[in-house]
C-alpha positions in Angstrom: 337.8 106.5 145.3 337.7 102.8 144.2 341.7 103.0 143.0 342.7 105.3 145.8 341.1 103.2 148.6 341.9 99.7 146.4 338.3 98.4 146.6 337.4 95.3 145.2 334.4 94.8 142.6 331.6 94.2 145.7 332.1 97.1 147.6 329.7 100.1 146.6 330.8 103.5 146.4 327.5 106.3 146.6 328.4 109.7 146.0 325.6 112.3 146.6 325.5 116.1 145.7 323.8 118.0 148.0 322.4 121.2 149.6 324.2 122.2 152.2 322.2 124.0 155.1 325.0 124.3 158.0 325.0 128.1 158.3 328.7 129.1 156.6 328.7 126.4 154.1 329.1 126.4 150.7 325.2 126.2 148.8 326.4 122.3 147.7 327.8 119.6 149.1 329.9 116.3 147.9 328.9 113.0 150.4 331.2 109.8 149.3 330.0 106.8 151.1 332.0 103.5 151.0 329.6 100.0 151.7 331.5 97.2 151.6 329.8 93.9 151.5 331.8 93.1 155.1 332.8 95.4 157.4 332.2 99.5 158.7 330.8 101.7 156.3 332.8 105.0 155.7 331.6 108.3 155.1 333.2 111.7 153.9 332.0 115.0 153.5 333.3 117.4 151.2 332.2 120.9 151.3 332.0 121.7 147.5 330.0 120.2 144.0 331.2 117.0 143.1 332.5 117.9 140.1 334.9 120.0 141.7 336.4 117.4 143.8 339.9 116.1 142.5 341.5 113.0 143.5 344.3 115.2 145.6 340.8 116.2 147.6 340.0 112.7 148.1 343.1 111.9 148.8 342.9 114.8 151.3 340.0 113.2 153.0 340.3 109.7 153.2 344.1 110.8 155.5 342.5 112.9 157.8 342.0 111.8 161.2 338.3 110.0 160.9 336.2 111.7 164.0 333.5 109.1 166.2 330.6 109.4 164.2 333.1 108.4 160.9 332.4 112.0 158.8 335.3 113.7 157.7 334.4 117.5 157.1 337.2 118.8 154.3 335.7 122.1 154.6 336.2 124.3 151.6 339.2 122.9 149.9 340.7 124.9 147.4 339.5 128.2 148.5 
């Protein structure tokens, strides 16, 4: 996400597995948060285990359309 998104050094990139409880999602799913040290925090949501997720899925989600509330759904990519 770092190379794709050319971060520099000070912004943090989180990435957190987790269960997924939205009834029709998959049991896990990937959340990749971007914190820069100045400006919007950026979220996306990746509806499969982390490591699962290639870098043609990020690339997948960081060009879609980002919706109000800045979570990009990339529901069950691959399947």
């Amino acid at each position: 996400m770092r190379t794709l998104l050319g971060l520099d050094e000070d912004t943090a990139v989180v990435i957190r597995q987790l269960a997924c409880t939205e009834p029709g999602c998959p049991p896990l799913e990937t959340v990749v948060a971007v914190l820069p040290m100045e400006g919007e925090a950026r979220r996306w949501t990746l509806h499969r285990p982390a490591d699962q997720i290639t870098e043609d899925d990020l690339r997948v989600a960081v060009l879609a359309p980002e919706p109000p509330d800045n979570r990009v759904s990339t529901a069950r990519l691959g399947d």
